[in-house]
C-alpha positions as CSV (number, residue, x, y, z in Angstrom):
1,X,-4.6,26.6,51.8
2,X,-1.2,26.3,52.7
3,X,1.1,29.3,54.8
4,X,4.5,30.2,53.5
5,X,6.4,27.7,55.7
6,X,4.3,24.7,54.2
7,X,4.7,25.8,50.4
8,X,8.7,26.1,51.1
9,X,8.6,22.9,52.5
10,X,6.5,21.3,50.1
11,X,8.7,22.6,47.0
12,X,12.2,21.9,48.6
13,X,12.9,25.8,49.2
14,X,15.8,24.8,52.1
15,X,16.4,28.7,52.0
16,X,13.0,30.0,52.7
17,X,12.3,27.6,55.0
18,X,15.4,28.9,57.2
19,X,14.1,32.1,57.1
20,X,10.7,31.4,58.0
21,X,12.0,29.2,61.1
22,X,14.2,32.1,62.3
23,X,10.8,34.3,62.3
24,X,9.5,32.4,64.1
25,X,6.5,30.6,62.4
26,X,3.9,28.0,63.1
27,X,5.7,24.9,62.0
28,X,2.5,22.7,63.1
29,X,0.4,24.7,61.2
30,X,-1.5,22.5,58.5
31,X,-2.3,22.5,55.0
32,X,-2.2,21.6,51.5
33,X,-4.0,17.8,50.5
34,X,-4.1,15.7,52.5
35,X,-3.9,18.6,55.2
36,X,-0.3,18.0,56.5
37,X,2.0,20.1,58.1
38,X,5.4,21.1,56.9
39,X,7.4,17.6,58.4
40,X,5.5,15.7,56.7
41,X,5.4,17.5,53.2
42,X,9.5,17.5,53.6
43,X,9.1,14.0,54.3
44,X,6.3,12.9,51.8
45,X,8.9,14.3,48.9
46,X,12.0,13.6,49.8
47,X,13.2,17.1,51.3
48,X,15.9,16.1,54.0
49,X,18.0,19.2,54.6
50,X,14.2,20.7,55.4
51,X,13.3,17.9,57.5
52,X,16.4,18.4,59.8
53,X,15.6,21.9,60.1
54,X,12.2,21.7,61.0
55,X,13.5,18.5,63.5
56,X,16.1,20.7,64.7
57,X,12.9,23.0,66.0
58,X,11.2,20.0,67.7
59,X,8.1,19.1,64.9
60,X,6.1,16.8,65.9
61,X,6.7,13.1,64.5
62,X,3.8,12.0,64.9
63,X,1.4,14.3,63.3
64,X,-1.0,13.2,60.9
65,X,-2.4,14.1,57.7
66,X,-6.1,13.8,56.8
67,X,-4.8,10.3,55.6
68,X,-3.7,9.2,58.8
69,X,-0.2,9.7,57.3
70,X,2.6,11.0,59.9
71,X,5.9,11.5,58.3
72,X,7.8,8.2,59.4
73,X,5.1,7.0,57.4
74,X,5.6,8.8,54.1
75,X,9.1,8.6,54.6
76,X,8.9,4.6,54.6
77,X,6.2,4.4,52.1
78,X,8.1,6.3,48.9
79,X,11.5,4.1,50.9
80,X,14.0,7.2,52.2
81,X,15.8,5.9,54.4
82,X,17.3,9.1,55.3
83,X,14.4,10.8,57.0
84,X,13.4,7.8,58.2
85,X,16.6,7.3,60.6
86,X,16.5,11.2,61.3
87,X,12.1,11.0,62.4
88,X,13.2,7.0,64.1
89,X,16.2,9.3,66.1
90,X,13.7,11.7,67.2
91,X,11.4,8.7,68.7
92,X,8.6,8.6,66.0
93,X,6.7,5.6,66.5
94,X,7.9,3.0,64.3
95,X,4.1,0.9,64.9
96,X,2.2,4.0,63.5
97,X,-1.0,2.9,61.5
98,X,-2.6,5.1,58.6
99,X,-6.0,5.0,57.9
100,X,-5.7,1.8,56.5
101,X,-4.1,0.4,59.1
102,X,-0.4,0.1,57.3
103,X,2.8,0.6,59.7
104,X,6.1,1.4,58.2
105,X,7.1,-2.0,57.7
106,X,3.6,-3.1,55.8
107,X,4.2,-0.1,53.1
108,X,7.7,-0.8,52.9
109,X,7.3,-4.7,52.8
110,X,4.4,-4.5,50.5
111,X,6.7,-2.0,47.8
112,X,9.0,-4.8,47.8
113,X,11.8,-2.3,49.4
114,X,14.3,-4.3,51.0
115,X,16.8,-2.1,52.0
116,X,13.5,-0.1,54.0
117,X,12.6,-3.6,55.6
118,X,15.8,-4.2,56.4
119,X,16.1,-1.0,58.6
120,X,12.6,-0.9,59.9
121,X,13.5,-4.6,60.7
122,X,16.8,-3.4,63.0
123,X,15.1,-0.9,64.5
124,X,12.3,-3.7,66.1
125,X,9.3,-3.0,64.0
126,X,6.1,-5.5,65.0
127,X,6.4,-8.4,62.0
128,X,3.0,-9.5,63.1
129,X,1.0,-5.7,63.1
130,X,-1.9,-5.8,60.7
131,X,-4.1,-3.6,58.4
132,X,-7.7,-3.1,58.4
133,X,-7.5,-6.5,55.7
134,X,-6.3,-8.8,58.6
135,X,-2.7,-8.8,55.9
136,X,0.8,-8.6,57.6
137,X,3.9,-7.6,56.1
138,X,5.1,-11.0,54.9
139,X,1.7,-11.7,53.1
140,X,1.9,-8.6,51.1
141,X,5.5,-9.5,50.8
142,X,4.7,-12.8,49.1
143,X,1.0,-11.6,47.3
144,X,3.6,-8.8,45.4
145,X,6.1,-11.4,44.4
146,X,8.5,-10.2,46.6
147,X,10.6,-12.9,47.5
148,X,13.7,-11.4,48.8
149,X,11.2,-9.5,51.4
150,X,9.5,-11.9,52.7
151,X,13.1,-14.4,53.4
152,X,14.0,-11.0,55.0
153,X,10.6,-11.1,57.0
154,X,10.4,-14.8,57.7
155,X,13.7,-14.6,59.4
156,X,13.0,-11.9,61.8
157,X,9.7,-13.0,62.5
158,X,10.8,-17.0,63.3
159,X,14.0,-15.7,65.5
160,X,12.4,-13.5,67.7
161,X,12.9,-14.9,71.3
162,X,10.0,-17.2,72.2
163,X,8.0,-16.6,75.4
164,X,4.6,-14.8,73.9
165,X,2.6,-17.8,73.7
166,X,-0.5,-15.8,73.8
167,X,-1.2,-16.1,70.0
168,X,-0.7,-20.0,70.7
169,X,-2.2,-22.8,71.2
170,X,0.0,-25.1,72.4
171,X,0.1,-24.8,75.5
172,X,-3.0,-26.6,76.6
């Protein structure tokens, strides 16, 4: 079931949506499948006027969906870079995991989106995070054929500053 704010949202009704926030409504209310609240439905299709409004009001970044989904990471995963910089402004974690434990930079890297790596990629992401298969973003870079992705990845990942040998065994 979803309440006027999240159907507006969900549909791209910039309008209604203004008028609803100026009444006051819930904007971490819930609903719809997977059960998200309006942030995320602006961010899961695209709606960035909506987005900034309901960012304007302070919705939570980091709310999930029933699929673990918050909206930096629908935003990442269908590659709108918009919304993405306005949720990344507003401090949304850029190492959120979903359910299966994809960050940003895994859906982005794995979708072959290099302009979306690229960003995530300025902005710090974790090269190394993994999901639930033990994959990173460069090996679902180079499993999908991506090769501009994972030249993007192996350069961030082999110039980060060295000093975290804890991953190594070198030092015996």
């Amino acid at each position: 079931e979803k309440t006027p704010l999240l159907s507006a949202a969900d549909a791209g009704y910039e309008q209604i949506v203004k008028l609803l926030l100026e009444r006051n409504v819930n904007i971490e209310a819930k609903g719809g499948s997977p059960c998200q609240t309006s942030l995320s439905m602006a961010a899961r299709h695209g709606h960035e006027q909506i987005a900034k409004l309901l960012l304007e009001r302070n919705a939570d970044t980091e709310a999930e969906d029933s699929a673990g989904y918050t909206p930096l990471l629908w935003a990442a995963s269908r590659g709108d870079e918009q919304i993405v910089k306005l949720l990344l402004e507003r401090d949304a974690n850029i190492e959120v995991k979903n359910r299966q434990g994809e960050t940003p930079l895994l859906c982005a890297a794995r979708r072959g989106d290099e302009q979306m790596v690229k960003l995530l990629l300025e902005r710090n992401a974790d090269t190394e995070a993994k999901d639930q298969y033990e994959q990173t973003a460069l090996s679902w870079a180079a499993r999908e054929g991506h090769g501009r992705v994972v030249k993007l990845l192996q350069m961030a990942t082999y110039s980060q500053p060295a000093g975290n040998f804890s991953k190594s065994s070198l030092l015996l």
